[in-house]
N, C-alpha and C positions, 0 to 999 in steps of 0.2 A: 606827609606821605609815609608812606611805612617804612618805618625802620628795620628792614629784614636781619635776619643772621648770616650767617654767610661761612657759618662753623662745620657745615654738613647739608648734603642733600635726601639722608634718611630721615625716613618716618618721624616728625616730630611734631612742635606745636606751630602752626602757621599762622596763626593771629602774632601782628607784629603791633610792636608801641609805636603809635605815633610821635614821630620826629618832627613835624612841622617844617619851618624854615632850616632847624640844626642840619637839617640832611643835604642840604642844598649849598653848591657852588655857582662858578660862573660858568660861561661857558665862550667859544671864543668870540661870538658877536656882541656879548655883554647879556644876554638872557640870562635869569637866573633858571639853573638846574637842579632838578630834585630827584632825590633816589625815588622811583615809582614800582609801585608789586604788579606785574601782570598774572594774572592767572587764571588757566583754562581748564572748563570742568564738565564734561561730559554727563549730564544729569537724566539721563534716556530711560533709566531704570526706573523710576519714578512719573518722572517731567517735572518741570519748573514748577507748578502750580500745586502736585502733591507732595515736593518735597519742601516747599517752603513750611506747607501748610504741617507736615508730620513731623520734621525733623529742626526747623525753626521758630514752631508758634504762630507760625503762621504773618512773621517778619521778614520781609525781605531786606529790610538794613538790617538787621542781626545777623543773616549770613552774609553781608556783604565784611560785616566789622569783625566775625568772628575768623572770615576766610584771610581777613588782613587786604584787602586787594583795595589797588589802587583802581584798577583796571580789571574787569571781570570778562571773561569770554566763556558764554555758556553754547554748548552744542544739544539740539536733542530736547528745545524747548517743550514741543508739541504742543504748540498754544497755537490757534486761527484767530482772525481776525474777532470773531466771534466772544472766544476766550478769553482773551487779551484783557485784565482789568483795570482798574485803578493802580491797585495795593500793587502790582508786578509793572507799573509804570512810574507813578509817581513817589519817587525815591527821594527822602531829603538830602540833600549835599552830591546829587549824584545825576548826571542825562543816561540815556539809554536808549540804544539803536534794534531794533527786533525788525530780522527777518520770516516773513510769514509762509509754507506753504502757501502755493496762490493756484492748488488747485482744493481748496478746502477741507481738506484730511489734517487730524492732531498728529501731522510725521513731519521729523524732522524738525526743521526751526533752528534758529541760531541767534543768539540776543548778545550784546555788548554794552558793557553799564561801566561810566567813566565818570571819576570824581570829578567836582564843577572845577578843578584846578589843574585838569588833563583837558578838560573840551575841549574837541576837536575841531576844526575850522570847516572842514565839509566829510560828511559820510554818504554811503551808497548802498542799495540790496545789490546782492549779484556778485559773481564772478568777472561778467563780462560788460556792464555798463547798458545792457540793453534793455533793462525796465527801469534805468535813470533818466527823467526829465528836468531840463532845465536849460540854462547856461553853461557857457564853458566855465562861468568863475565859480561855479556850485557841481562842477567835476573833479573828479581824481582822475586829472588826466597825465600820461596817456593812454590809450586803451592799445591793447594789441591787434593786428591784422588777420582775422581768421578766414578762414577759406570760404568761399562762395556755401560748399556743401553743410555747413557745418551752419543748424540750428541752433543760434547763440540763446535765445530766450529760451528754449525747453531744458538749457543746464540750468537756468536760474529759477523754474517754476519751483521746484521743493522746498527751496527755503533755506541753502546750505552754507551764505556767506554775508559778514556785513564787513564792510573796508570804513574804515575810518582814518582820517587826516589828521594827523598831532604834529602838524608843521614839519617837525625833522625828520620821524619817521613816518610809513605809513604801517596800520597795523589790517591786517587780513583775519576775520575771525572765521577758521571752516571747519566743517563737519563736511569731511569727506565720505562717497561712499563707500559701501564695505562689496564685497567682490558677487554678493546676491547669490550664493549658494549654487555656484555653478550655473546661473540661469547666464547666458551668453549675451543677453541685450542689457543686463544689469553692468555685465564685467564693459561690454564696450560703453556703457554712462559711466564708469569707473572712470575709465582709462581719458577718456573725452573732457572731464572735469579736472585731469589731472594735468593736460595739455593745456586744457584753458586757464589755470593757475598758473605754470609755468611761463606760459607769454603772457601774460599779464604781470607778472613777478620779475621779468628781463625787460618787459616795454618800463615800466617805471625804473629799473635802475638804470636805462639806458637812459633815460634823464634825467639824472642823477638824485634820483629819489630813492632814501635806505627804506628797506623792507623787512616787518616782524611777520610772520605766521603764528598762529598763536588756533590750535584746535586738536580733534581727533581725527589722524591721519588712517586710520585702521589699517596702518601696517607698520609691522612688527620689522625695524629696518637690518638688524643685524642678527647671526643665532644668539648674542648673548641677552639680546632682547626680547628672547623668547622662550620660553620653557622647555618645548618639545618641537625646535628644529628639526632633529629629524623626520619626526609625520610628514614635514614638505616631500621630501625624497624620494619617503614609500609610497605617499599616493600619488604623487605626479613626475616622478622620473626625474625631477629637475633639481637642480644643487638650490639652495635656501636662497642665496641671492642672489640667483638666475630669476629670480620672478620678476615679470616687468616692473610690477608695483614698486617690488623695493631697488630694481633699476631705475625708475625714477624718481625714487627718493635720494639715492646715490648721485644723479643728475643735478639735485640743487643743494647737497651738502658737500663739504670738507671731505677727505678719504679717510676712513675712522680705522684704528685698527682692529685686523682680527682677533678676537676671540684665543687663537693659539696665544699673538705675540705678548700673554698675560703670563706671567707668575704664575706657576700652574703647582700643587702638589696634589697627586693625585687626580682628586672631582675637586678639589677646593681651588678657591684662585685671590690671587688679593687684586684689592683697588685701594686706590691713594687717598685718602680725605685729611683734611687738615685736623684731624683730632687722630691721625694714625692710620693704619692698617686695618681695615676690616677682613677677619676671614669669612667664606661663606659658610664653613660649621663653626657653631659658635664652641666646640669641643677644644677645635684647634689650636685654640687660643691659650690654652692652658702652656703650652711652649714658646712664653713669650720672646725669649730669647732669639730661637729659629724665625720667629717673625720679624725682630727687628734685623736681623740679617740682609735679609731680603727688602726692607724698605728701600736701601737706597737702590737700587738696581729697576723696582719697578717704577720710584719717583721718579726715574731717570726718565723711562719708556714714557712716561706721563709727559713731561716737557720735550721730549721730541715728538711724540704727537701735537700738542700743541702749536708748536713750530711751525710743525705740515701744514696746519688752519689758512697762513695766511694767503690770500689771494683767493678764497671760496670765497661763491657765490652768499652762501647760506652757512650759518654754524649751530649746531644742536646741542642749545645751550645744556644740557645735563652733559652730556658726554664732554662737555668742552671744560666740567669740574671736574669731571669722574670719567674716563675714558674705558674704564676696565671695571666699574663696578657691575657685579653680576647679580641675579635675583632684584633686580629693579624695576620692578612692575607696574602699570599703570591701570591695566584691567583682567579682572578674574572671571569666570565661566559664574552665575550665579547659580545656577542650579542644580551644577554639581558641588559647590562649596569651595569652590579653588581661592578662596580668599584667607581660609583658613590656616592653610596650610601654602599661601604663597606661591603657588602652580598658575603663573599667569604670564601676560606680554605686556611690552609698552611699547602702545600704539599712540600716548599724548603726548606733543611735542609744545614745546616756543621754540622757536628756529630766529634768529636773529643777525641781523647783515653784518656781513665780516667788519665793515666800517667802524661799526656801531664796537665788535669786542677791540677791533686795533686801536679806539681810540680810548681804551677803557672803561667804557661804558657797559661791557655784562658786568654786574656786580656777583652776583649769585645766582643759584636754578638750584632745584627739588623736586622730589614727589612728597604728596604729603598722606601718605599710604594711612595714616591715622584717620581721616576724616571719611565720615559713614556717611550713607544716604542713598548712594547709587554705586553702580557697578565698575565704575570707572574710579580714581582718586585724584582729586586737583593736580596737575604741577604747577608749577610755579617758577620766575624769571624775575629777580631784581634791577634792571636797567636806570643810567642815570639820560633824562627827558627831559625837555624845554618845559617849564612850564605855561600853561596860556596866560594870555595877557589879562589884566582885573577886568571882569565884566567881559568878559567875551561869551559871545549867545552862543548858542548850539544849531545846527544846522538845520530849519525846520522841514527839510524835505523827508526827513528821514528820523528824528528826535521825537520819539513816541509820546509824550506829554504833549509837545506842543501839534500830534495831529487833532482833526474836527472833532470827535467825540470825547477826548480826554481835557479838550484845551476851552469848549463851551462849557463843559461840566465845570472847570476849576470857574469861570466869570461867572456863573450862573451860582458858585459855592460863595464868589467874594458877593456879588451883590446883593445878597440874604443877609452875609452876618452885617455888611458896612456899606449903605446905599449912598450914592452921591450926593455933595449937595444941592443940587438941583435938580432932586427928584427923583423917579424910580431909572434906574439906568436902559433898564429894557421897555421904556414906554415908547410906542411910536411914532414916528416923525411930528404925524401931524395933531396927536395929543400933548405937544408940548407947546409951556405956557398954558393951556387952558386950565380952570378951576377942577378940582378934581369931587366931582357930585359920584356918591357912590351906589345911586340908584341909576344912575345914565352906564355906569361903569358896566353891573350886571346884566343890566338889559345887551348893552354892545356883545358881551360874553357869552349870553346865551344867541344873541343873532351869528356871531361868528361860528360858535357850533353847531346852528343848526346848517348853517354855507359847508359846513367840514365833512357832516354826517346827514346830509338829507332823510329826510323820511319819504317813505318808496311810495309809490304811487296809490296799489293796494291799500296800504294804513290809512293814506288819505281817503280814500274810498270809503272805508270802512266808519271812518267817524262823520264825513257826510252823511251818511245814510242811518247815526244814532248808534250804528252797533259799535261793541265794546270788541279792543284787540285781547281781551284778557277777563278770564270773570272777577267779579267785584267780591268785595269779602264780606260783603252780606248774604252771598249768595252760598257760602257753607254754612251758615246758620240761618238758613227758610228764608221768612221775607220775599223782599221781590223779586227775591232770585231763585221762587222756590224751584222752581223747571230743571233750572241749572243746577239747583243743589241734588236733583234726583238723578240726574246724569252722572253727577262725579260718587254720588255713593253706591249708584249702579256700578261703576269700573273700580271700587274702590280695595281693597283688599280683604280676603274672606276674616270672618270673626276668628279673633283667636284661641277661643274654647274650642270652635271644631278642628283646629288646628292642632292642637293638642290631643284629642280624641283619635286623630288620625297617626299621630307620633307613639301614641300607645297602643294602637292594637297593631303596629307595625312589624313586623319578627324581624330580627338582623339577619342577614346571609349569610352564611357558615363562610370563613378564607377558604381563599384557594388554597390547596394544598397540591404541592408537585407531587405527581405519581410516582408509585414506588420503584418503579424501574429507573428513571432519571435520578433520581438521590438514590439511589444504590450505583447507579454508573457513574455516576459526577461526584457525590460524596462532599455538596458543596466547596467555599471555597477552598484556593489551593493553599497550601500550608506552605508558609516560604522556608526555605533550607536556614543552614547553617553557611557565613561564609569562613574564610579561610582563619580567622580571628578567632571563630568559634562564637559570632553573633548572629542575629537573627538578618535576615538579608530583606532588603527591602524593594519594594516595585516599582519599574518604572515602564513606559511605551515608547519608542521609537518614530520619533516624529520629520526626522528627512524624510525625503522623498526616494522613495525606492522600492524593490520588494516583499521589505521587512517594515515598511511605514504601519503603525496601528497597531506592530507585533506589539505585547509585553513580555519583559524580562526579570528576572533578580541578580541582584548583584549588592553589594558592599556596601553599607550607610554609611561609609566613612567619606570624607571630602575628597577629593582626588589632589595627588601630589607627586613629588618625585619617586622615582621606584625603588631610591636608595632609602626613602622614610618606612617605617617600618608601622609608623601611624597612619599613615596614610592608606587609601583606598586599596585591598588587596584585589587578586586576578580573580575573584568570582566572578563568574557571569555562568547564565541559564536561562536557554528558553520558561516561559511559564506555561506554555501547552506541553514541550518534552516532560515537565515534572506533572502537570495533568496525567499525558499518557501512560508514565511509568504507575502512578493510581489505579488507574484504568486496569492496566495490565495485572496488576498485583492484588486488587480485589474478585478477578474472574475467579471463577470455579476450576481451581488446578492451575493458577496464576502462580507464579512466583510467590515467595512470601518474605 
């Protein structure tokens, strides 16, 4: 299992050494326990299928071994049933649970991939249990009690959850959704999904089954988990975590401290890590002394927060290292560049049952803000886990290798390279024991396809009556097909001498050229400004929805960032029609100059 670090929750290397048995104790039933990596990775930017393919060679055990993960939760698949192939199912050393869009669109999706020494005992699609068939002994029961009104299977159509059973805990892998840009039917599938986790996440520990979450919550739960807190305020009146979202994220976590009760000097703020004091300006640091001043006052803050944990529902395992660490981001704007400059939120969690930290079992949590591919960056959760018993199967209602198109392909792979001994393994019933004549064989072969594929009625006509479905190939060179051959050279294509004759005496059409009045008013394109840097500015459109949708702008090539960075994206902006018109105006006759 992976041997994690547990020295820091910054930006580092996430590939851990395997520890094997070294990492393992007992536990109190007498199971052996081994440290396990879970880790949740948002791959949207891409999808599963292009990121393997560009960013791993196109291995999907290469980013399993280089992520370090015992336990993978990817959100953001975008694979259908359709897509779904071998190479992103059949993993050595490893099962794998994929949720599918099940209304046929590449959105969404959510896949779980668990080493064969974590396999789970039963997995589920869904939230809410309502596209599960089976048995109760092939349930993660118990399910919650939802309201008459409330359509349980249209929160499960997208594709957004796999539950899986790892005996002691259970683990929930979800891609929540994001708030839909203000469209009002998206926020209420928000809100409705988030209720149906929530009793489903209390009906199981009401039976005293411990619960991991483990995905993208896309909400940013505290301001220090977010760059630009304030924007909540100015555009919606409401304090940062007044918003229901992250009142119901508040609902199944620990009470975390505010943002104030940090070490504060100035804009900087310290957080506790076991290699020290980080400051947020790496400047600060130069006065090492005043920092360690202040260590013990905020290590203090740190273990009375901790303290506060016990009796939560839920604990968010990075904060439960790092309570006060700031600029810990999990996803950046891609196409402004906030990744370069750090201007982002953290919306990925593992959330882990208070049980599970009081009995010492969080080991460690991270972000692993180093690794590239998508928009989002792994975190990561060290837990110590039961291991499965030797030889225990995977769950095959739900264990995508072993469904009908993955699981015939692999017997139809064995009985090619290594046939039985007693004959072809795919022979039918009642050809066994007969002598195997390989002229009886073909003939059956071709009688079978022609039972598959009949010939239509017409065809048969056709050759009753001597005529041919197709002309014969004597019939383009004369012979008895002369008739025929006069037909097809009649339709055939003109000689390409006169082809050419007509290519030459052809004149080319002079271009269009714009009249001179429009390229004297318009002056082609617009020449973008200078911004505040004194660089050339660069273009962009306005794509929400509103009265400005379509417009183009310029503004700043730089990444966007804090407005204390001075590298960062300055306040240029500019219509690109207002810098059209001032043209316009400036080349008239007695125009400005």
């Amino acid at each position: 299992m992976a041997s994690a670090d547990t020295s820091s929750g910054d930006a580092g290397p996430l590939v851990a050494a395997r520890g094997g048995a070294g990492g393992g104790s007992s536990a109190e039933g007498g199971e052996a326990l081994l440290r396990a990596r879970i880790v949740s990775w948002n791959v949207g930017l891409r999808g599963l299928r292009a990121l393997v393919r560009d960013v791993y060679g196109g291995s999907l055990a290469r980013m399993l071994d280089e992520l370090g993960a015992d336990i993978l939760c990817l959100q953001e698949t975008k694979l259908t049933r359709q897509t779904l192939s071998e190479d992103l199912v059949v993993v050595p050393g490893y099962t794998c649970y994929h949720s599918l869009n099940r209304q046929g669109l590449a959105y969404c999706g959510v896949a779980t991939y668990c080493r064969r020494s974590l396999t789970p005992c039963r997995a589920e699609d869904g939230f809410t249990g309502s596209l599960v068939k089976g048995t109760s002994e092939q349930r993660i029961l118990p399910y919650a009690e939802a309201p008459a009104s409330v359509d349980l299977r249209a929160l499960d159509l997208e594709g957004r959850c796999v539950v899986t059973d790892h005996r002691d805990f259970v683990l929930l892998n979800v891609y929540f959704p994001a708030g839909g840009g203000g469209d009002p039917k998206r926020w209420e599938y928000k809100m409705r999904v988030h209720e149906a986790v929530t009793m489903r996440v209390r009906a199981l520990m009401r039976a005293g089954r411990r619960v991991v979450i483990a995905g993208d919550f896309n909400v940013a739960h505290r301001p220090i988990d977010h760059c630009q807190p304030d924007e909540w305020l100015k555009h919606t009146g409401l304090a940062f975590e007044a918003a229901p979202h992250r009142a119901w994220l508040s609902g199944l976590l620990a009470t975390l401290p505010d943002a104030s009760s940090a070490v504060t000097v100035g804009e900087s703020e310290l957080a506790p890590s076991d290699s020290g004091l980080v400051a947020a300006d790496p400047a600060s640091r130069a006065d090492v002394e005043f920092w360690r001043r202040l260590e013990g006052a905020s290590s203090a803050k740190a273990d009375a927060h901790r303290s506060r944990r016990r009796g939560a529902a839920l604990v968010d395992s990075f904060r439960h290292f790092y309570p006060l660490r700031r600029f810990a981001y999990s996803h950046w704007d891609q196409a402004s560049g906030r990744r370069e400059t750090n201007f982002g939120k953290r919306i990925d969690y593992v959330v882990v049952d208070s049980e599970l930290v009081e009995r010492d079992r969080l080991l460690a949590a991270g972000i692993a803000s180093e690794v590239k591919g998508s928009d989002h960056a792994p975190v990561w959760t060290d837990l110590m886990v039961t291991e499965a018993p030797t030889g225990a199967l995977p769950p095959a209602n739900l264990c995508a290798e072993l469904s009908p198109e993955f699981a015939v392909r692999q017997q139809q792979l064995d009985a090619f390279v290594a046939r039985k001994s007693g004959g072809d393994a795919f022979r039918d019933d009642a050809a066994v024991g007969a002598p195997s004549d390989p002229s009886v064989d073909a003939t059956k072969s071709m009688a079978s396809a022609s039972e598959r594929y009949p010939i239509s009625s017409g065809a048969k006509r056709r050759r009753k009556e001597g005529g041919e479905t197709q002309p014969s190939l004597k019939s383009f060179f004369g012979g008895a097909g002369g008739a025929r051959s006069t037909t097809v050279a009649r339709h055939s294509e003109p000689d390409p001498r006169s082809a050419l004759q007509l290519l030459r005496h052809k004149t080319p059409s002079a271009p269009k050229q714009p009249s001179a009045e429009w390229k004297a008013l318009l002056g082609g394109p617009v020449p973008p400004p200078l911004c505040l840097h004194g660089e050339v500015c660069v273009e962009y459109k306005v794509k929400k929805d509103g009265p400005n949708c379509g417009r183009a702008f310029f503004t700043c090539k730089r990444p966007e960032g804090p407005k204390s960075d001075p590298n960062s994206r300055c306040r240029t902006f500019v219509w690109v029609d207002e810098v059209r018109a001032q043209l316009v105006k400036s080349r008239r006759p007695g125009g400005p100059r």
